[in-house]
N, C-alpha and C positions, 0 to 999 in steps of 0.2 A: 504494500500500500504506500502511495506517496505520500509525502509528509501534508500537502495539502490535503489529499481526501484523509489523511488522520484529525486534520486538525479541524477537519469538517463535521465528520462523525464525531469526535470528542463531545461535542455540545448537542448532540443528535439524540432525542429519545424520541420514544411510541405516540408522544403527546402530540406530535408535527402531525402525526401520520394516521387521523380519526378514519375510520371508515365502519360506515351504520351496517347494524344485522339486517339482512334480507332473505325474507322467506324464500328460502329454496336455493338458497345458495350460501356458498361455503367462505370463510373472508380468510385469506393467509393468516393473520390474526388471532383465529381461531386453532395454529400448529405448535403455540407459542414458538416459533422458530428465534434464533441469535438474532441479535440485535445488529450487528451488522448485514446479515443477509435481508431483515427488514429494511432496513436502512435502503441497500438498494433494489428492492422492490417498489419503496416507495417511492424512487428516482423515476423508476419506468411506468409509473402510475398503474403498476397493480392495483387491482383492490378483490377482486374476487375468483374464485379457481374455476380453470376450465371444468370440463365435465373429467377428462382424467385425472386432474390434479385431483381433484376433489376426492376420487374415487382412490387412488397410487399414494397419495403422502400417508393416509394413519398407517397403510401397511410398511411401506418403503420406509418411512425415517424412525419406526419400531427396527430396524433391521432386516428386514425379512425379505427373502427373495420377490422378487413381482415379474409378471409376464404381462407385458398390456399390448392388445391388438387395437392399433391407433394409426391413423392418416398421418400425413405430415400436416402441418398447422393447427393439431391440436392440442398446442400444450406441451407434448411429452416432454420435448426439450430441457425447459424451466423442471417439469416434477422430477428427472430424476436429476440434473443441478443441483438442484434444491439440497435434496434428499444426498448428495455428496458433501456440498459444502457442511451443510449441519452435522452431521458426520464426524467431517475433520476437526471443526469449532471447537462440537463439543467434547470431541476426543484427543486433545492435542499430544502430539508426540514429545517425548522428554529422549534426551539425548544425542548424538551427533546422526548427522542425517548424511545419508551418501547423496551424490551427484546422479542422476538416472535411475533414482528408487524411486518411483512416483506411489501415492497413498491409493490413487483410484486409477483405470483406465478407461477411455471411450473408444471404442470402436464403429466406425461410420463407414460406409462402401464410397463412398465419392470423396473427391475433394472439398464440391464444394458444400456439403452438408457438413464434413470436417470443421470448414473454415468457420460455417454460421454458430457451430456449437461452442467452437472457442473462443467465436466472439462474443455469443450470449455468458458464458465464464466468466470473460474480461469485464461485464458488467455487472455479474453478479456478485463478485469478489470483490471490487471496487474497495469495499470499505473493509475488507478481511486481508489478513496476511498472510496470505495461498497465493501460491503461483502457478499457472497453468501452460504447458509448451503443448505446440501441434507441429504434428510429423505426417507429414504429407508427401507423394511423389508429384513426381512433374517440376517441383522449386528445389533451391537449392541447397543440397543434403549438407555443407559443409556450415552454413547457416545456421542451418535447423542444429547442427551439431554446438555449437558456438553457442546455441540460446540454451542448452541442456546444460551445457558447463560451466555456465552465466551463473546459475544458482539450484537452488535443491527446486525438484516439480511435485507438487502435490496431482494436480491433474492433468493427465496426459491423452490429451487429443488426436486420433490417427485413423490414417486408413492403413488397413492391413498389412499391402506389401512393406509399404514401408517403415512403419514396423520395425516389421521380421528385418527390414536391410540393419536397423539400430538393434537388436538382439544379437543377429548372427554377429557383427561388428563387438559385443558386449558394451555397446555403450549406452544400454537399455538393462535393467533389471528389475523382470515383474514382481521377484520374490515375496516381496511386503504390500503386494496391491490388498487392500481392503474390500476394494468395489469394483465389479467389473458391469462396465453397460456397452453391450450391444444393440445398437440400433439400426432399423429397417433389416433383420436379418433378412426377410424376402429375397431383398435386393443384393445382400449379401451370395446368396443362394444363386441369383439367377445369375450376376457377374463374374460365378467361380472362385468365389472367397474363402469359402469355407474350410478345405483342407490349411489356410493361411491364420484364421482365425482356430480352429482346434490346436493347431502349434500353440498360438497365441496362449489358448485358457491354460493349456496346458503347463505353462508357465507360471502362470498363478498358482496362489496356497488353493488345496483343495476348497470342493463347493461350502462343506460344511466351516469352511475358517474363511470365506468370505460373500462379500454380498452379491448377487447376482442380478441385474434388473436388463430384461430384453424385451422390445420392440420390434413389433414388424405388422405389415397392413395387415395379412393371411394367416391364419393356422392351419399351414397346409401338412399333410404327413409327415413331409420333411421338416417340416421345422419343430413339431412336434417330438420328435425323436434327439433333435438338436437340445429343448426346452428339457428333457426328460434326462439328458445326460450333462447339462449344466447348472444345472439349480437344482436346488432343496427345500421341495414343498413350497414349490412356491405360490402367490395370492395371484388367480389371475385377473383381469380388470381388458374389460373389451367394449370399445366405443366404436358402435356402427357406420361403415363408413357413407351411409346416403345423410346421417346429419350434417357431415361437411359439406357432400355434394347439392341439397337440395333448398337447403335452407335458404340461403340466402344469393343462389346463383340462376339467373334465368338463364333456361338453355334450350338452343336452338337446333334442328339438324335441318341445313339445307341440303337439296336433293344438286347436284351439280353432278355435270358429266366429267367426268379429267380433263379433257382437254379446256375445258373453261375453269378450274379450280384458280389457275393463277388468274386469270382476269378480275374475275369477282375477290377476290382476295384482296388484291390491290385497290379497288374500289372500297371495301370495305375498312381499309385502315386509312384510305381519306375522308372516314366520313368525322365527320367533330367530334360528334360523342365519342369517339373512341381517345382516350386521355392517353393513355398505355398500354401494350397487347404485348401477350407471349403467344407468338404463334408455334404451334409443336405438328412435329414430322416426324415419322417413326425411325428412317432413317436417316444418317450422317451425311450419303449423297443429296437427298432430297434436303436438308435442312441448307446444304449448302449452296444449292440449283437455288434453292428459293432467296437465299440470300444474295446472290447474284440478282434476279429478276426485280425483286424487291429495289433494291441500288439501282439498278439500272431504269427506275421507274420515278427514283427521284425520292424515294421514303428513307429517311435515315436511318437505318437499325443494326443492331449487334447480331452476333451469332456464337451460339453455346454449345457446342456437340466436343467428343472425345478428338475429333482434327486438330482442333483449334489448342495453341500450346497454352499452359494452366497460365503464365501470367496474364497472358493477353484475357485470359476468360476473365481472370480474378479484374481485369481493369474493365472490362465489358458492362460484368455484373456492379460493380463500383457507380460505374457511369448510370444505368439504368438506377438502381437505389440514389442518385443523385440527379435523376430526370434530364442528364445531361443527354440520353436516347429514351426515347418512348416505345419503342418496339423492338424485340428480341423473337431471335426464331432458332429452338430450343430440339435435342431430343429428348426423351423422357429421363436418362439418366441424369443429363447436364442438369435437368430442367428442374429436379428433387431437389436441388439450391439453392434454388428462389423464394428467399423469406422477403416478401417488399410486399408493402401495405400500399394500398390506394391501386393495385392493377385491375384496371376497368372492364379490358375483353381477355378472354381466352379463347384464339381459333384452332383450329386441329382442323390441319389441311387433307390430313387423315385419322381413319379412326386406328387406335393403338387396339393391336391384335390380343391383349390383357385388357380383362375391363377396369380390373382391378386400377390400370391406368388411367381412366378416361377419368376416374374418381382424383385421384392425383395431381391429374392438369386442372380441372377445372377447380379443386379446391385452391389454386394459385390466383383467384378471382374469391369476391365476398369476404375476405378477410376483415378482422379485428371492427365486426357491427357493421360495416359498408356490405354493399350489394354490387353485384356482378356479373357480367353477360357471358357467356358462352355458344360460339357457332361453329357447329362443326359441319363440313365442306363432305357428302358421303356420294359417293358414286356409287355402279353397281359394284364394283369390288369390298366397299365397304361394307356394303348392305349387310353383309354375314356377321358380321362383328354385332350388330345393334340387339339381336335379342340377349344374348349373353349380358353387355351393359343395363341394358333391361332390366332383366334379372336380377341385378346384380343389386339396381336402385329401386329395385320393389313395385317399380310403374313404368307406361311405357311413354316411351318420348312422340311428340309430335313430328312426323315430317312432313316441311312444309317447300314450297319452291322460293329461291330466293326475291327477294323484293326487285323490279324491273328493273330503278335505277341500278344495282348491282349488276348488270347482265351486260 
């Protein structure tokens, strides 16, 4: 903590930070959580828990393993922070500390879901004196090495490979990890992680000498099995994913033939109302065609797929959360990194062959109490994907023909 934000907390109590009971809902307040981790809660104007906090903290910050089937943008993020930081608070370590022992570890499939987690840390710690590194591939390993040997890490932020490059190196030791959180293991699953991640736990003190907390959209067989051979009875906590999709996102399917997809596309991100769009394409070719036509039509916008090298993403997404571009064209894994509030459309030039996806994109819209559009562009190739989606959101969708001036 810097000596500023100490000397800010110093004079900081509960009393700053009133917030009234409301029926049917849960108030941080209510976790008796540290005072410093309140502290910056109430920087970010928390005041009341998502539907999994609510549901993940009495178990989680008792100790106790938790599995929660949860979308991105619900929260999880913050409940299992949370439930780390208080942790360490109230557990603090006495004696000399090695260099590359971290107390917790996060494990994330992407970069840039990596990056968001350790930024949410860096705000949540604010006022605690925990330190958190992130070990990423794609940037620079000697860096990342440099900030490890900077000072002791209490929370350690990563995606998997690399990792394992700071283990195998020994300049990582999970030994004394307390807490291990895997997150979107799905996506873990579907990008080939997993033999990277079982090394990983494996490193860790056994299940019963630490905490266990994993996320992921699905409880599919596989991860079941995964859930069954890393935790220890643990509480499980599952939030339906049509409350993120349906609540507060109007959603469209327009009936378009392929070869008109790009025309009405472009049309439709000149129209006003559209403030901010992620447009998403299932592959890396297509996301990149489309960025070319896009540019080439005079629309400014970024592009986020596995091509593109991490800084350049990291300054893309930068610029978008800085509005300095309004429009980003995304595939679905880039796409899981996108925490930015006020994004107004989501189009899907196709539909994602997971529906569990289609859930995913559009939750990137209707965020934090705002409302939000989604249009999705379906041909006949598409057409196969739509009952599964269906299904998926408990209703069916309208399809309808796009409005003339699109055409």
């Amino acid at each position: 903590m810097s000596s500023a934000n100490r000397s800010k907390h110093a004079s900081w109590s509960l009393d700053s930070f009133q917030v009234a009971p409301s029926e049917g809902k849960t108030r941080f307040h209510d976790f008796d959580l540290p005072l410093p981790l309140m502290h910056a809660i109430a920087d970010l104007g928390f005041e009341y828990c998502s539907p999994i906090q609510a549901q993940i903290l009495p178990h989680s910050l008792e100790g106790v393993d938790a599995i929660g089937k949860a979308q991105t943008g619900t929260g999880k993020t913050a409940a299992f922070l949370m439930t780390v930081i208080t942790h360490m608070l109230e557990n603090p370590l006495e004696g000399e500390r090695y260099l590359g022992e971290p107390r917790a570890v996060i494990l994330a499939p992407t970069r840039e879901l990596a990056m968001q987690i350790a930024a949410d840390a860096d705000l949540l710690t604010k006022y605690a004196d925990l330190n958190t590194a992130l070990l990423i591939g794609g940037m620079d390993y000697d860096r990342q090495l440099r900030t490890l040997q900077r000072d002791v890490v209490d929370i350690l932020v990563a995606t998997p490979g690399r990792l394992m490059d700071f283990m195998d190196r020994r300049e990582v030791n999970l030994q004394l990890v307390e807490t291990v959180v895997i997150d979107e293991a799905d996506r873990m699953l579907d990008m080939g992680f997993i033999p990277q991640v079982r090394r990983i736990v494996r490193k860790t003190p056994p299940r019963k000498h630490r905490q266990t907390l994993l996320f992921s959209a699905t409880f599919t067989p596989a991860i079941l099995e995964l859930i069954e051979r890393w935790t220890d009875s643990p509480v499980r906590i599952e939030i339906e994913p049509e409350r993120v999709a349906t609540d507060s996102v109007e959603q469209h399917i327009y009936l378009v033939p392929e070869e008109q997809k790009t025309p009405v596309l472009i049309n439709i991100l000149r129209r006003e109302e559209v403030e901010s769009a992620i447009v998403f394409a299932n592959r890396r070719d297509q996301v990149r065609r489309l960025h070319e036509a896009l540019s080439k039509a005079g629309i400014d916008c970024g592009i986020l797929s596995g091509e593109v090298a991490q800084q350049k993403r990291t300054r893309t997404l930068q610029n978008f959360k800085d509005r300095k571009i309004s429009i980003i064209v995304a595939t679905d894994v880039a796409g899981r990194g996108i925490h930015v509030d006020g994004i107004s459309h989501v189009i899907n030039y196709n539909l994602p062959e997971d529906p569990e996806d289609y859930v995913h994109r559009i939750g990137r819209t209707g965020r934090a109490g705002a409302t939000g559009t989604s249009i999705s562009l379906a041909c006949e190739s598409d057409s196969f994907m739509l009952p599964e989606i269906e299904e998926l959101l408990g209703f069916s969708l309208s399809y309808e023909q796009p409005p003339a001036e699109l055409l």
